[in-house]
Every structure is written in C-alpha cells, then in structure tokens.
C-alpha positions in Angstrom: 106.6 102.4 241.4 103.2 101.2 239.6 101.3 98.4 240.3 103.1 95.9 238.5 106.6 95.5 237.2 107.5 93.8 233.7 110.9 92.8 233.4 113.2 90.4 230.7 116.2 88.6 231.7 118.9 88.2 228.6 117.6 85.0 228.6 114.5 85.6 227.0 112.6 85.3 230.3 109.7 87.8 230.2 108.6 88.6 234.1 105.0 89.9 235.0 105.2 91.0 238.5 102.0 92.2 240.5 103.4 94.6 242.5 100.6 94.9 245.2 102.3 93.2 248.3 99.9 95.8 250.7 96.7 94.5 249.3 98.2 90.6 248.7 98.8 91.5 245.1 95.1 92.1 244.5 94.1 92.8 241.7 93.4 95.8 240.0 92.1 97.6 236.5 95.9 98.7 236.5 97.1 95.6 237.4 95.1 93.9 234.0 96.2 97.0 232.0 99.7 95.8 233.0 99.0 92.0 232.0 97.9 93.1 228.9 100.7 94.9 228.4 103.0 91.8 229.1 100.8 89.6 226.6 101.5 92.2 224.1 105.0 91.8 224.5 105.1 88.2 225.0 103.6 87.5 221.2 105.5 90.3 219.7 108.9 90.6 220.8 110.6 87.3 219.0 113.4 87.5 221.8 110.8 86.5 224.7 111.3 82.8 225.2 108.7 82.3 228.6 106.2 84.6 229.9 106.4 84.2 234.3 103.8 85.4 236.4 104.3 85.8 240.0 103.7 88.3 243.0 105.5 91.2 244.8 106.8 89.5 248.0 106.8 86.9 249.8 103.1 86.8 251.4 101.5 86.7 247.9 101.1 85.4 244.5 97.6 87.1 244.0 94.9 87.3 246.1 91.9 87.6 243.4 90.2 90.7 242.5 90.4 93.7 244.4 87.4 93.8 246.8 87.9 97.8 247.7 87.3 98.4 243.9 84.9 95.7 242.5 82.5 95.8 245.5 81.1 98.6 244.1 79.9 96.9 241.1 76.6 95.8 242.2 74.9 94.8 238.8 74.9 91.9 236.5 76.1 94.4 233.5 78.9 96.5 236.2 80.2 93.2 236.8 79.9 91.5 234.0 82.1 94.5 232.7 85.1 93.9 234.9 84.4 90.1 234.2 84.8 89.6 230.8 87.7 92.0 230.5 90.2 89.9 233.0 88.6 87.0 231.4 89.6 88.3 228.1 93.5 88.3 229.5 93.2 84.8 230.8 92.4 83.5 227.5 94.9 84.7 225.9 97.4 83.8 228.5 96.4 80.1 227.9 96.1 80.5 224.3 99.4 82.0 224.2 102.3 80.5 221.9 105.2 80.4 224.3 104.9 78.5 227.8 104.1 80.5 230.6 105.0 79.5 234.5 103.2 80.6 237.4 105.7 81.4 240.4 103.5 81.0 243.1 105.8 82.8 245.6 102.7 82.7 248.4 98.8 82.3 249.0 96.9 82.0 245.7 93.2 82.5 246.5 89.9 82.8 243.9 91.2 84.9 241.1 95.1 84.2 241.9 93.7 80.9 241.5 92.3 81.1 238.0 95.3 83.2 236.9 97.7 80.1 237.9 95.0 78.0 236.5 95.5 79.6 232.6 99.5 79.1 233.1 101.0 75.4 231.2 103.0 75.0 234.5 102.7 75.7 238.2 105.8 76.6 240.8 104.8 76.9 244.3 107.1 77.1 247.0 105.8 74.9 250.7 104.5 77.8 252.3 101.5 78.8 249.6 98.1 77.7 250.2 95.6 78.0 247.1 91.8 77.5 246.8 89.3 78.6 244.4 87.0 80.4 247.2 85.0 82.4 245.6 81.9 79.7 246.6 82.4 81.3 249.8 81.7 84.6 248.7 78.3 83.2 246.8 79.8 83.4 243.4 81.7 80.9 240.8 85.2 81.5 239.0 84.4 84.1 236.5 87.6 84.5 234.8 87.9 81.5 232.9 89.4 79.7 235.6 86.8 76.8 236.3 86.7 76.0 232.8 90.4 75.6 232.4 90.6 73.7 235.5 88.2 71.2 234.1 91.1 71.1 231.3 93.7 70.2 233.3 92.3 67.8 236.2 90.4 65.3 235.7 86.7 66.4 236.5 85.9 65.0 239.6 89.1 66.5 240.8 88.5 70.0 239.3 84.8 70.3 241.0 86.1 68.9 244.0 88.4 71.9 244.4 85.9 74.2 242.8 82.6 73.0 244.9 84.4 72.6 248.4 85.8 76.5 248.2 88.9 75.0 250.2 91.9 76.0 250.9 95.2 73.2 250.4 98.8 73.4 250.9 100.6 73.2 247.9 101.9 69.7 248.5 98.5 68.5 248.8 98.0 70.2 245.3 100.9 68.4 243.8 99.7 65.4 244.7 96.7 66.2 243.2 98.1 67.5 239.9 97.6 71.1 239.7 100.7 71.8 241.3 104.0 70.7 239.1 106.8 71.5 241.4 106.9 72.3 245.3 110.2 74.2 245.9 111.2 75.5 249.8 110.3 79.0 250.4 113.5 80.4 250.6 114.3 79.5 247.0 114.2 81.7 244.3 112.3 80.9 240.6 115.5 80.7 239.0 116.7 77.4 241.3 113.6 75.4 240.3 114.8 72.4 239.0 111.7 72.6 236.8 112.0 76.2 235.5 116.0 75.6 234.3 115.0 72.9 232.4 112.7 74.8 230.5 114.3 77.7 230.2 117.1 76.1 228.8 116.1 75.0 225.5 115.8 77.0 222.5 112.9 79.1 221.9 111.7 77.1 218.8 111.2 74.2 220.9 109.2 75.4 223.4 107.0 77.0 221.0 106.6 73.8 219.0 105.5 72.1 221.8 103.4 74.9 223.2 101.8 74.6 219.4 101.3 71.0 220.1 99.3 71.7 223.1 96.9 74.2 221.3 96.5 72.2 218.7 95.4 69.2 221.4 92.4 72.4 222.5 89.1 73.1 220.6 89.8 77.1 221.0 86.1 78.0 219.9 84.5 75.3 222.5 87.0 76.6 225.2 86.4 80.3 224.5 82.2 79.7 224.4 82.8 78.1 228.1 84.5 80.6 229.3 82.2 83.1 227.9 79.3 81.0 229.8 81.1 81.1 232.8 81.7 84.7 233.0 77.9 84.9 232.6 77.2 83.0 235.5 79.4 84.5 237.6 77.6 87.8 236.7 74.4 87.1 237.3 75.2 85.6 241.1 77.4 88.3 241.1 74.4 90.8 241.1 72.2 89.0 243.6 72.2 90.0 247.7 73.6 87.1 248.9 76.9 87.8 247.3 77.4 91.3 248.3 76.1 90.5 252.1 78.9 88.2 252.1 81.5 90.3 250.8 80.7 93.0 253.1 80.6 90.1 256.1 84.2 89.5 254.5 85.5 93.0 254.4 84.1 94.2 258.1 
C-alpha cells in the first residue's frame, strides 16, 4: 500500500487520504505526487462532486513536511525547490472549482496546517490540536498557508495564530473561526452534520457557489503572495538557526 490512498464514493465524493500514520501522515514527494494526482481528477472527472482531504488513522491529519527528507535541503534554492512545488498544489486546491473539506481526523501541525488552511471548509473532531509552528522551527508558512489564512480570518486573528507558533484545541479554533464544525472523535466524516448537507446537493450548486467564491478572490494578487511567501520561507529556511532547531527537534 503507497503512501496515500484516493478513493470516490458513488456519491461523487472524491477521497485524498495520506496514508502515513507511522510518520503522523507526514508529508512526502510521494505524498504531493499523490495530491496532484487527486487535483487532476477532481477538475477532470465531471462525476466528482467534493474533493476530502484527511489522514490515515486516528492520531493524524498531517503533520507538515517530512523532516527525515527535507532536512537535508540546506539551501535557499534546495528548499525553495520543495517549496514552491507543494505550494504549487495548495493553490490549486484553493483555486479549485468544486468545494473541498478537510477531515481533520487528529493533530494538524505547520504544513497540515496550511493544507487545512487552502480547504473552503474545516471538520475536526475534539481530540485534534492544530497550530501553525513552524515559528518554532525559525521559519514561516511556506506553502501558501499564511497567505490564505489572512483570507479567511480576520488579520489580527490570522497573525495571532501565525506569530504565537501555538498549539489550540480545535474548539478553541471554532470559536475562533478557522474551525467550521467540531464532531466527537469517534464519529466518522460521513456523520457530520456539516458534510451531509453539502454533499447532498447537486453538483451544479456547489460549483456555482464555489464560482461565487473565486470570483470574490483577486487570483493574480493571491498567487504573487503566495509566491512572496515561499520566498521568505526559503531564505530563513537556508540560514543556521533553522537547521539547529530542527536538528534540536529531531534528537
């Protein structure tokens, strides 16, 4: 079994799946191959209603980028590399026609973060805890995360989340408004309240409203942020107090 799974229920409900649970659904250069892959699908195949993204497991929606693999970039260019190719994904997840859902079936931290972050809606169940650490690690977002945050919260919220490095409970986040639904952690996606309203209606709908939404977006302003922001994150990336503290996380 690969790294991740991609899977459509006869309702039209296309599943991504990081299929990591050993490494907290890291993830990987397979693992954005596989997104990719599910993008693909998602804008071709007429008969894909939703695109869900969720974790192997019950530990786990995605714990960022794997560390094992990416410490080894060292460089502004190595890592500016890796970068702007997940980057790449996460715009066109939130520039995607259909809705897409993040299941967040566990902890969300820095990248898992931003890939919840490009979703239009957010599922957690009371056990997840989510923060945008990478500040801890002496680096910034660099997926496109921090600048689609500032899309969806209000900005003193979004830097609040994104300056402090902190980790909340997803109740605290729904309060917030990052979070759109809290279910118990025994409960599967498919008895969210939230999701089966969705999911119910017809496909022209949602994508009429999803259409409404990008239309609401300046896409070249969004997409020249983003770009910025994988820049930055490159060249901290590159400097010695980053890789000191990932090496002070990983021993």
């Amino acid at each position: 079994m690969g790294e991740y799974l991609i899977h459509m229920n006869a309702d039209g409900i296309l599943k991504f799946i990081i299929n990591r649970p050993e490494k907290r659904n890291a993830v990987s250069y397979e693992v954005m191959d596989g997104l990719e892959k599910a993008l693909e699908e998602s804008v071709h195949n007429d008969h894909v209603k939703a695109l869900v993204i969720t974790g192997s497991g019950d530990r786990a929606f995605c714990s960022g980028g794997d560390l094992s693999q990416f410490h080894n970039l060292k460089t502004e260019t190595e890592s500016y590399g890796m970068l702007s190719k997940m980057g790449g994904l996460l715009t066109r997840l939130a520039f995607l026609p259909k809705p897409t859902i993040a299941f967040i079936n566990g902890t969300a931290v820095g990248g898992g973060c931003e890939i919840a972050t490009a979703c239009d809606f957010r599922i957690a169940k009371t056990n997840a805890k989510l923060g945008f650490v990478q500040g801890n690690l002496a680096i910034t977002t660099g997926w496109g995360g921090g600048t689609l945050l500032l899309e969806r919260l209000p900005a003193s919220k979004a830097l609040s989340l994104l300056m402090t490095a902190r980790l909340e409970h997803a109740e605290a986040l729904f309060d917030l408004g990052f979070i759109d639904e809290v279910v118990d952690h025994n409960v599967p996606l498919e008895e969210s309240p939230l999701f089966n309203m969705i999911s119910s209606k017809s496909i022209g709908v949602l994508a009429a409203y999803k259409c409404q939404l990008l239309a609401k977006w300046d896409k070249e302003r969004i997409e020249r942020n983003i770009l910025s922001e994988i820049q930055r994150c490159s060249k901290l990336w590159a400097r010695d107090e980053h890789h000191e503290a990932v090496e002070e996380f990983l021993n």
